[in-house]
C-alpha positions in Angstrom: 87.6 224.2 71.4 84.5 224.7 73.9 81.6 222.9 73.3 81.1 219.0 72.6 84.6 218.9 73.6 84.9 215.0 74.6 82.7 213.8 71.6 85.1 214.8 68.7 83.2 215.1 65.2 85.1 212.7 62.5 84.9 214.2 58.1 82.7 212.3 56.5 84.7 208.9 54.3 83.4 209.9 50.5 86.1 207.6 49.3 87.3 209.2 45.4 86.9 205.1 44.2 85.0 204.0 41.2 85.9 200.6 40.5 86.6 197.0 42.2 90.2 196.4 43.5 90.3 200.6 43.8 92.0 201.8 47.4 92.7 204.7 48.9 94.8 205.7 52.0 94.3 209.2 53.4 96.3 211.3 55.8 94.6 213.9 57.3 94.8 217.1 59.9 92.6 219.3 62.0 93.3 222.8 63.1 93.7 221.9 66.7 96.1 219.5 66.4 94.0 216.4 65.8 95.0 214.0 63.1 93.3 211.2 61.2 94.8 208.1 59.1 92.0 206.0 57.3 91.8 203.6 54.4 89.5 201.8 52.1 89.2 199.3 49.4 86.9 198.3 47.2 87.1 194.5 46.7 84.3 193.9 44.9 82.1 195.9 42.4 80.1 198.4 44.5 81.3 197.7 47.6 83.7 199.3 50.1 85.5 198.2 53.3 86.8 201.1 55.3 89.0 201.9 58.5 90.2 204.5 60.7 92.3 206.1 63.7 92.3 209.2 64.7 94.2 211.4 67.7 94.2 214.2 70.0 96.9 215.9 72.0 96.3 219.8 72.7 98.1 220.6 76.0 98.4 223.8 77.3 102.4 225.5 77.9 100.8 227.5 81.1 100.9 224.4 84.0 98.8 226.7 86.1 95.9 226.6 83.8 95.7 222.6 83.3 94.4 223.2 79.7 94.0 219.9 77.8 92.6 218.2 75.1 93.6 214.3 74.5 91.9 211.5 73.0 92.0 208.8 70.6 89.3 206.9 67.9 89.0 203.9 65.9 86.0 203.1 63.2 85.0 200.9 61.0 82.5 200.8 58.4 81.3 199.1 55.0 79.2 200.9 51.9 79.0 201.2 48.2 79.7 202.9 45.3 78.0 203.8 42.5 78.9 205.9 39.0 75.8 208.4 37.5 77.5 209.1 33.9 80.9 209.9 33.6 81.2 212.9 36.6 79.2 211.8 39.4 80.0 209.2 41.9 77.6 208.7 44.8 77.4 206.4 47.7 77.0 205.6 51.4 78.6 204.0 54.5 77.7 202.8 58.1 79.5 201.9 60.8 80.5 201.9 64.2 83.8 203.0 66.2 85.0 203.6 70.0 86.7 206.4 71.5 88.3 207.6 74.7 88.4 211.6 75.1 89.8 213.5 77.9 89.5 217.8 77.8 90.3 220.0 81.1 89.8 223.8 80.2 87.8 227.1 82.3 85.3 229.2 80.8 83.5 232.7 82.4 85.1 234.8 85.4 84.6 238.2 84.1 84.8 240.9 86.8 83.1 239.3 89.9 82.3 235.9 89.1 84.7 233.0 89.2 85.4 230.8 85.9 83.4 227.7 85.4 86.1 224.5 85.7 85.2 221.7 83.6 87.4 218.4 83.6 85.8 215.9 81.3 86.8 211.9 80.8 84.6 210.2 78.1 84.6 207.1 77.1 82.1 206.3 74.5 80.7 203.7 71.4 79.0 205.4 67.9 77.4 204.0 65.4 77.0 206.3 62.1 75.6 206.4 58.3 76.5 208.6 55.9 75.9 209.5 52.5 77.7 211.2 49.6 77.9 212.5 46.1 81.1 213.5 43.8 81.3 215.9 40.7 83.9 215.8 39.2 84.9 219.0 37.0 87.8 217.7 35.1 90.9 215.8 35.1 92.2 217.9 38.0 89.3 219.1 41.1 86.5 217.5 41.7 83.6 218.8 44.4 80.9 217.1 47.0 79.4 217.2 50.0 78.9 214.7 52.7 75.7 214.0 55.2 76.7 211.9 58.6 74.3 210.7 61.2 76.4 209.8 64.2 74.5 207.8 67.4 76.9 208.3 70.2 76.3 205.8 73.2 79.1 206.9 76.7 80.0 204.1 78.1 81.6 206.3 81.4 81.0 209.9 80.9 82.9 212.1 84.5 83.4 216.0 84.9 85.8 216.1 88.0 85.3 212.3 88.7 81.7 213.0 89.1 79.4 211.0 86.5 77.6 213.7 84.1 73.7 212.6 83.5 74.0 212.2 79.4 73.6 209.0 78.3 73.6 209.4 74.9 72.9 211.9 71.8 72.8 211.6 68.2 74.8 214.4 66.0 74.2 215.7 62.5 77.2 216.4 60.8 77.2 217.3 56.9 80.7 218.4 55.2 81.5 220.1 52.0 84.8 219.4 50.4 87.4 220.2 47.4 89.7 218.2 45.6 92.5 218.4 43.3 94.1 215.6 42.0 97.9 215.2 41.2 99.6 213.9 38.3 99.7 213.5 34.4 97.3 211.6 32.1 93.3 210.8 33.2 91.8 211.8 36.6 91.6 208.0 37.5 95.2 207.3 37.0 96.6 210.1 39.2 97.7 208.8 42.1 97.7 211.7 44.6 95.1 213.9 45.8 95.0 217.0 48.2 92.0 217.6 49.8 90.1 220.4 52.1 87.1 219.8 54.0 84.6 222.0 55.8 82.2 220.5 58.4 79.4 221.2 61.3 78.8 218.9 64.0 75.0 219.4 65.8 72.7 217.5 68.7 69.8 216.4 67.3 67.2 218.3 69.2 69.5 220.4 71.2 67.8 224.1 71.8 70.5 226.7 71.8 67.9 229.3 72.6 67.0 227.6 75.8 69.8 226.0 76.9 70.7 228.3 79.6 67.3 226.6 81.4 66.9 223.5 79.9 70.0 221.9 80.7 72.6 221.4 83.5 75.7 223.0 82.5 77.9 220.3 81.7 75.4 218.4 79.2 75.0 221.8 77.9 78.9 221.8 77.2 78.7 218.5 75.8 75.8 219.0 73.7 76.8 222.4 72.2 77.2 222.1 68.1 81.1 223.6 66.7 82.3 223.6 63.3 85.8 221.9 61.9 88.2 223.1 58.5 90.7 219.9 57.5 93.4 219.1 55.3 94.4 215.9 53.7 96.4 214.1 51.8 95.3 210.8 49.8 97.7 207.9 47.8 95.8 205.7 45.3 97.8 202.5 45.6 96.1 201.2 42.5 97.9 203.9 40.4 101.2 203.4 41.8 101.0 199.8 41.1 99.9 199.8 37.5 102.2 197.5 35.2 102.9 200.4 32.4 101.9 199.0 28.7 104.5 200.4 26.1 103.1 202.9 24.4 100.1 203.2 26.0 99.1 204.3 29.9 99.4 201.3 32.8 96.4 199.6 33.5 
């Protein structure tokens, strides 16, 4: 959990939706106990309104060590949509969101030295862009990867009440990613999808080499890069709701 612990990273969108009136609602997890519940609609041809919320809660059993993670997020973004032949799907979003982060953990103390304490409470805005691109194998998995540029902006930005000089910093955050849809008949008209995800979160400009000199230490927490593995779950309302034709597939 160490580095960039109060900005948390957020998977890139890459909404599986081809076609106006399409939705999606996604449930998602992290593997330290972070969750994520987003949705998005396309109401028109090509376009694509989106929202999410996210949360945090990683507390530690040992009192003594006062080891926590919490925090919550909101975004919200718009893009579009577009179909290359029948098994790519490309597009891109932007946005913006808020979030409020709190992590408390101790790092170092080997033999003679004493641990570093760090106690950071973040409050901060982003803005972000992304784009993506889908290939879609068959009726049943489809692959793609993701590209994210996220502008974060800390509104109040404290390790041990004391303010941290960061202002702001700008990630890079590209994700790779595996689907398999659920379901009989065409890939469009399943109407559940499991997803994995894979994904890096960086500081544009950060010098890991260096860091030791370059910067204090608790920008250089907050700067460092870490990785994140999900798992989701996604309902196509638009397939659920289909009035069924006799003798033919709902539409």
């Amino acid at each position: 959990m160490a580095g960039c612990v109060v900005y948390q990273p957020t998977q890139c969108a890459a909404p599986q939706i081809t076609g106006s009136r399409q939705s999606e609602i996604t449930a998602s997890t992290y593997l330290n106990s972070r969750y994520e519940l987003s949705g998005t609609y396309s109401p028109l041809p090509h376009l694509l309104v989106r929202a999410s919320t996210g949360s945090l809660r990683n507390d530690s059993r040992d009192t003594r060590d006062s080891t926590y993670y919490r925090g919550h997020h909101y975004d919200f973004g718009l893009g579009t949509y577009w179909r290359l032949g029948s098994r790519w799907v490309v597009g891109g979003l932007g946005g913006f969101g808020q979030a409020r982060n709190e992590a408390a953990y101790s790092i170092g103390g080997f033999i003679l030295s004493y641990p570093t304490r760090y106690e950071f409470d973040a409050r901060y805005n982003k803005l972000f862009g992304e784009v993506y691109g889908i290939f879609q194998t068959g009726d049943v998995i489809s692959l793609g990867a993701a590209y994210r540029i996220t502008q974060v902006r800390f509104t109040t930005l404290t390790d041990q009440r004391t303010p941290v000089d960061l202002s702001s910093m700008t990630r890079s955050e590209p994700m790779l990613f595996m689907r398999v849809r659920l379901g009989n008949g065409p890939f469009e008209d399943r109407p559940v999808q499991l997803q994995a995800a894979w994904g890096t979160s960086a500081t544009f400009g950060y010098d890991e080499r260096n860091s030791q000199t370059i910067y204090a230490p608790g920008v250089r927490e907050l700067k460092q890069g870490r990785g994140y593995t999900t798992v989701g779950i996604t309902i196509f309302p638009h397939c659920l709701f289909r009035k069924v034709q006799p003798g033919g597939n709902g539409r």
